[in-house]
C-alpha positions as CSV (number, residue, x, y, z in Angstrom):
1,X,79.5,64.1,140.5
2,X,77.7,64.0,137.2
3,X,81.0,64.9,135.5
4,X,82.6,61.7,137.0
5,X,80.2,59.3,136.4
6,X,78.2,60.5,133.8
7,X,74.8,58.9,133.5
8,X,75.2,56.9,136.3
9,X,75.3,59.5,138.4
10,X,72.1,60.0,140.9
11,X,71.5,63.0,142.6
12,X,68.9,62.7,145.0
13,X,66.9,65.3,142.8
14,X,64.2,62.3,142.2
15,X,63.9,60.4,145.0
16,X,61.1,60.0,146.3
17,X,59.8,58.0,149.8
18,X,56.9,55.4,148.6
19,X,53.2,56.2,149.6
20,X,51.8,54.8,152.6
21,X,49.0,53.5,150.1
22,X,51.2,52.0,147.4
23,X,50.9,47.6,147.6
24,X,54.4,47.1,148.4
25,X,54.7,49.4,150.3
26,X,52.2,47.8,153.4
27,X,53.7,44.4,153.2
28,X,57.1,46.2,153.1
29,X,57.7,49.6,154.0
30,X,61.0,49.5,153.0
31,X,60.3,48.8,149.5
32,X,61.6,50.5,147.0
33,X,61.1,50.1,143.2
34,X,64.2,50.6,141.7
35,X,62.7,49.9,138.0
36,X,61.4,53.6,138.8
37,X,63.9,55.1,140.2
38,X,66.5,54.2,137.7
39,X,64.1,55.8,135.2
40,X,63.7,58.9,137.0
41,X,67.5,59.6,137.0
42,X,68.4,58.8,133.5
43,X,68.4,55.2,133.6
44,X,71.0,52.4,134.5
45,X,74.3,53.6,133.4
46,X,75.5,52.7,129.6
47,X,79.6,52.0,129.5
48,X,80.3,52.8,125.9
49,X,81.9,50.3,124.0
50,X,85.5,51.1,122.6
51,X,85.8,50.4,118.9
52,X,87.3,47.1,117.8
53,X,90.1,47.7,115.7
54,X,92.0,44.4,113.9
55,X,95.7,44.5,115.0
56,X,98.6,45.7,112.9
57,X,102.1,46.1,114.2
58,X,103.7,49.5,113.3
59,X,106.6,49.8,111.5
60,X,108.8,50.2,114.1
61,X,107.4,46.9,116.0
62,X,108.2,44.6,112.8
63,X,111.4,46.6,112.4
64,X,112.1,45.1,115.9
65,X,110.8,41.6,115.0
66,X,112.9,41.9,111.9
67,X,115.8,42.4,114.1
68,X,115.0,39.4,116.5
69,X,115.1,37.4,114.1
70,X,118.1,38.6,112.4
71,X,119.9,38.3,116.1
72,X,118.4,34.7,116.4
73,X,120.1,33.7,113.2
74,X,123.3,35.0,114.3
75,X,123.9,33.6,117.5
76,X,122.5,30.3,116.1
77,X,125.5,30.6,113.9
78,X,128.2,31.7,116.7
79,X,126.5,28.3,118.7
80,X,127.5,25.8,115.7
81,X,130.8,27.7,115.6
82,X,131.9,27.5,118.7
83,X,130.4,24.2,119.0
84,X,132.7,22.9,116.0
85,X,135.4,24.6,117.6
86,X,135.2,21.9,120.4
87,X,134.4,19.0,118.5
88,X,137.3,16.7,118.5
89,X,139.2,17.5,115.2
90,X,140.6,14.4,113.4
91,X,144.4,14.6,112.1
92,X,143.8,13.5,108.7
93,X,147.3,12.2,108.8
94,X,146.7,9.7,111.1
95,X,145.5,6.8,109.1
96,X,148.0,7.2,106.6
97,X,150.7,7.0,109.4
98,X,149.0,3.9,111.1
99,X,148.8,2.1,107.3
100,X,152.6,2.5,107.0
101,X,153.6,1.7,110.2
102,X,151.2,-1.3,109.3
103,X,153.5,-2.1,106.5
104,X,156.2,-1.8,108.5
105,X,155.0,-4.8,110.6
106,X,154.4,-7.0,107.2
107,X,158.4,-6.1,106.5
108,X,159.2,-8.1,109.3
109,X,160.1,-5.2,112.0
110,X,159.1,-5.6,115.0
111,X,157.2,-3.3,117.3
112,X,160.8,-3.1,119.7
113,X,163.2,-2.5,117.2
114,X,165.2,0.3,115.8
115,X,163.6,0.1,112.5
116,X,160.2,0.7,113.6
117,X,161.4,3.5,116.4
118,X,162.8,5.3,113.7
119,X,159.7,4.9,111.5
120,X,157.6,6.3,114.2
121,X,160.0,9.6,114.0
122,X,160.2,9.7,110.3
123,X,156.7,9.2,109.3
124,X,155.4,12.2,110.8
125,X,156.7,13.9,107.5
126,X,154.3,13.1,104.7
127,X,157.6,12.8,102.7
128,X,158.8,10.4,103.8
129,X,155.5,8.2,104.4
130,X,155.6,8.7,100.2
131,X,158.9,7.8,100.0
132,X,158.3,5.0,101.9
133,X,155.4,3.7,100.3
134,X,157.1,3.5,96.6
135,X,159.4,1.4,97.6
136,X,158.4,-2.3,95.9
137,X,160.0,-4.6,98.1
138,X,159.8,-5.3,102.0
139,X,164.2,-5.4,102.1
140,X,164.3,-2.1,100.6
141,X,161.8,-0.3,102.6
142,X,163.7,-2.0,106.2
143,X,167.3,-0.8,104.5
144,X,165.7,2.0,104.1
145,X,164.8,2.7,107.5
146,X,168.2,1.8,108.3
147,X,170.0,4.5,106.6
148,X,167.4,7.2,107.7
149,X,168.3,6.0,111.2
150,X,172.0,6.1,110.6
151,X,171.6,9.4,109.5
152,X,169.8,10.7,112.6
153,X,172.6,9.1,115.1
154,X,175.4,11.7,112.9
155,X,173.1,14.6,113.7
């Protein structure tokens, strides 16, 4: 038993019964006084104290946090990827086409007619939005239109 509990252990090597003359011992006969006792087998138990040490990670742990942190970057980085990936992406041809067929309008086509139909076709090519657009005057750019139309029917 000692070599389990060390110095708290007890055996009853000391103990002794109080005398029937003792003070306590006539008021209460079951009085013991454990002051005594705990002197006569060693005394109370002393848990040793492990040594305080101040913390510092290992090698191998901030190799690890290295490496979180290293992963945490990276998939922040897929995230904004694949998030851009989904983002609505903006034809960067669109307003030009709108400004033309805008011009088209001021030339005196209207939205119905064959003119603007075939300017809806032909200005998907940026080519011919340039073409288009150096053209000076509003009879040239309509005549215009008109042969490029022309020329689709004979295809």
């Amino acid at each position: 038993m000692a070599r389990i509990f060390g110095k708290g252990s007890c055996s009853n090597e000391h103990a002794r019964v109080p005398q029937v003359g003792s003070p306590s011992s006539s008021t209460h006969p079951e009085y013991v006084d454990l002051q005594e006792s705990e002197a006569e087998c060693g005394g109370t138990p002393q848990v040793e104290k492990k040594r305080t040490t101040s913390y510092s990670p290992s090698a191998s742990t901030a190799q690890k946090r290295l490496k979180e942190n290293e992963n945490t970057k990276l998939l922040g980085r897929i995230l904004d990827l694949v998030g851009k990936k989904h983002e609505p992406q903006v034809d960067p041809a669109k307003p030009q086409i709108d400004e033309v067929l805008n011009l088209v309008k001021q030339d005196g086509a209207d939205e119905m007619s064959d003119e603007y139909f075939i300017a809806t076709q032909l200005f998907i090519k940026a080519e011919n939005r340039h073409v288009f657009t150096n053209m000076t005057s509003p009879a040239a750019r309509l005549a215009w239109l008109k042969r490029m139309g022309d020329e689709k029917k004979k295809r």
